[in-house]
N, C-alpha and C positions, 0 to 999 in steps of 0.2 A: 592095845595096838596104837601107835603112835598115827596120828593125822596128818595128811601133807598137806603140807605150806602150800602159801599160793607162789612161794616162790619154786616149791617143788614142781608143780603144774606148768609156770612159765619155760622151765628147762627144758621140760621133757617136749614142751610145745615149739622149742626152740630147735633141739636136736629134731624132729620131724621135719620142720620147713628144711633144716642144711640135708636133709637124704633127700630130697625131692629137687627133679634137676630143672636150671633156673632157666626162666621163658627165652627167647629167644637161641637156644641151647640145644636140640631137641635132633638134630644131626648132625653126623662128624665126633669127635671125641670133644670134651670138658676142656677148657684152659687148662688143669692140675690134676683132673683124678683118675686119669687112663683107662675109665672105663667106656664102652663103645655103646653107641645108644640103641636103645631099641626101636628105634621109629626108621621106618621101611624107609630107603631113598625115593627119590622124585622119577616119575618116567623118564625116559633119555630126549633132551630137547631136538629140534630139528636141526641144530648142526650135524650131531651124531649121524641122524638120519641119513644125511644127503651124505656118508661115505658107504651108506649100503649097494648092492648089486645094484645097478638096471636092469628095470623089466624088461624082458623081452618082448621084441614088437608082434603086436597085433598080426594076426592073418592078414590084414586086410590091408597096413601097413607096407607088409614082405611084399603083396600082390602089386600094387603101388610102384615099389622101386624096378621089380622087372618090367611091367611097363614101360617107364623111364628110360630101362637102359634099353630096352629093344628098339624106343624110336630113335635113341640115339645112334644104335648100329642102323637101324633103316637110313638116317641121313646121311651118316660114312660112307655106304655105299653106293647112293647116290651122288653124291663128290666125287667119288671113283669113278662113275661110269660117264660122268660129267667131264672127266678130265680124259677119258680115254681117248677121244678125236686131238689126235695130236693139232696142237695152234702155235704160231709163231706170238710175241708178244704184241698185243694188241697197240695198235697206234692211236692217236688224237687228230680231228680235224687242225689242217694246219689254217694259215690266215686266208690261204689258196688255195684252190685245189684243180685238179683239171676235168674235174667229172661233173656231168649234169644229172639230173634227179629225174623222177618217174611220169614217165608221159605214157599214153596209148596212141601208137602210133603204127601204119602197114607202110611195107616198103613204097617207100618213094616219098612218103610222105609224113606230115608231123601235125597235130593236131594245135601245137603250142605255133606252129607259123613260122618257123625257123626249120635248118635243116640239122641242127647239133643231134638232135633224136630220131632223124627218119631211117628207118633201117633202108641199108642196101638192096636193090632188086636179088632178087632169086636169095634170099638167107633163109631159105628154110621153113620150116614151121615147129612147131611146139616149144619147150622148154629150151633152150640153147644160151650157147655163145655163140656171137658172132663178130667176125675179125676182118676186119680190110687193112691191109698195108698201105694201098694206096693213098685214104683216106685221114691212115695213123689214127685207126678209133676202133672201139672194141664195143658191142651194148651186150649188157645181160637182160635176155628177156624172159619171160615168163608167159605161159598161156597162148603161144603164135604171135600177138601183137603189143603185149604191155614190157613196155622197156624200163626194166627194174631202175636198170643205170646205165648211162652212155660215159666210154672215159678216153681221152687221148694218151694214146701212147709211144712209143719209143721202137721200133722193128727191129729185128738183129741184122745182123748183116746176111744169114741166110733166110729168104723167105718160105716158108712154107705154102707151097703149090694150093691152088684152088680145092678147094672141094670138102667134104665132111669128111670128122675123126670124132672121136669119142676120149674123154681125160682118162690117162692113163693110172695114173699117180697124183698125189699129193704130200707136198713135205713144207715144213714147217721153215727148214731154212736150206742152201748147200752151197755151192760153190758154181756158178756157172763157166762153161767150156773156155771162158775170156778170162778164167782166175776171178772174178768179181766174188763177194761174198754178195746173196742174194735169200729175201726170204719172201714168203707166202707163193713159192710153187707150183704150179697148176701144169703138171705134163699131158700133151695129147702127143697120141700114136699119130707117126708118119710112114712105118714102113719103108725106112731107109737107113743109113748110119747115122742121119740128125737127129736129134731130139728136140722137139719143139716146145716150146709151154711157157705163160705166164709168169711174172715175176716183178718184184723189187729191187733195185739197190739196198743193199742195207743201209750204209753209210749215207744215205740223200732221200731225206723225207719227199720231195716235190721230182716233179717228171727230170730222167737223170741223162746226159748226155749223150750221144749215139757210141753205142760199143766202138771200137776199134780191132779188137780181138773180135775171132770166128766163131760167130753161137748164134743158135735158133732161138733165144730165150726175146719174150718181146716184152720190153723194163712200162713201168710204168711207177706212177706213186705210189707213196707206201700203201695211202691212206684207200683208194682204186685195190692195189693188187688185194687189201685185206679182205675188200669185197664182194672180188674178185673169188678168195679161196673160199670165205664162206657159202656163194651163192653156188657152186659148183661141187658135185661132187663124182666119185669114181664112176665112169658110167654116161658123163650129161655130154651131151653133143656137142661139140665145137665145127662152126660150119665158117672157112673161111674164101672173103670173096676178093673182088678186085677193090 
């Protein structure tokens, strides 16, 4: 039996290392020998990940967003019922005005020492309006003696007779008997073909010229009649004197 060489030994050692596949090689296919490897791929990195589903949210999450939206419908309809009292658009104090601010004061007299807030003898008692032509001044009072606000006004050309009426209406803007465009409103019942009641000029921020046309309507400034429509509502007394 013939002996191998040592060169026989090196061949054969040779052909082994070229079947075994070289480092760095170990997935994917070989540069040249089309065969596929046997080593398992890598887990899927988290690119892959982040195109899976989304979880679905938590209970407690879901519970979360209806809350959300229910105070959201709770504020809507707040807004709504906020907006239901119809309003003309609100004015700004001008540089002037023709109205004085809050005193306590009983008829005849005024606590502040002037007579701009003393209410008129016989106007009444409780919650009111009270209107003198003669005077050209209107106070809204509060309580029998606290005069919210005293404001000079503008009379129509018809007056409305002495004595107590209650607000019939209010409207945000219309058209008075004289064709004037007129807003913030204030109708009281007279019981005859006039209609009488509080108002603006639209077009003149500050107390407006004496009508010339036929109307019960008694003008005053914007900035008065606004306070005028707020403080009053359908229902409050209007007592008017001499």
């Amino acid at each position: 039996m013939a002996l191998m060489g040592k060169g026989t030994r090196a061949a054969g050692t040779r052909r082994a290392a070229a079947a075994a596949p070289p480092p760095g090689r170990a997935y994917g296919r070989s540069p040249g020998d089309g065969q596929q490897s046997s080593v398992p791929p890598p887990p899927p990195t988290r690119t892959a990940a982040r195109g899976a589903a989304p979880r679905p949210r938590s209970g407690r999450g879901a519970t979360f967003s209806v809350l959300m939206m229910t105070i959201a419908a709770l504020a809507a309809v707040g807004v709504l019922a906020a907006q239901a009292e119809a309003t003309a658009p609100r004015v700004r104090a001008q540089g002037t005005n023709a109205s004085t601010t809050k005193t306590t004061s009983k008829s005849g007299s005024s606590s502040s020492g002037t007579t701009a807030n003393a209410l008129p003898a016989n106007s009444g008692s409780g919650t009111r309006v009270v209107y003198s032509p003669s005077q050209k001044r209107v106070w809204l009072v509060e309580g029998s003696h606290t005069v919210e606000r005293a404001m000079q006004v503008v009379p129509g050309t018809i007056i409305a007779p002495n004595g107590n009426y209650t607000v019939s209406a209010k409207t945000p803007g219309a058209t008075g008997s004289d064709n004037v465009s007129v807003i913030y409103v204030v109708r009281f019942d007279s019981g005859s073909s006039t209609t009488y009641g509080f108002d603006a000029d639209q077009n003149i921020t500050g107390l407006p010229p004496a009508p010339t046309g036929r109307t019960g309507g008694i003008r005053m400034a914007q900035l008065d009649a606004q306070a005028l429509y707020e403080f009053a509502s359908v229902g409050t007394t209007v007592v008017v004197v001499s």
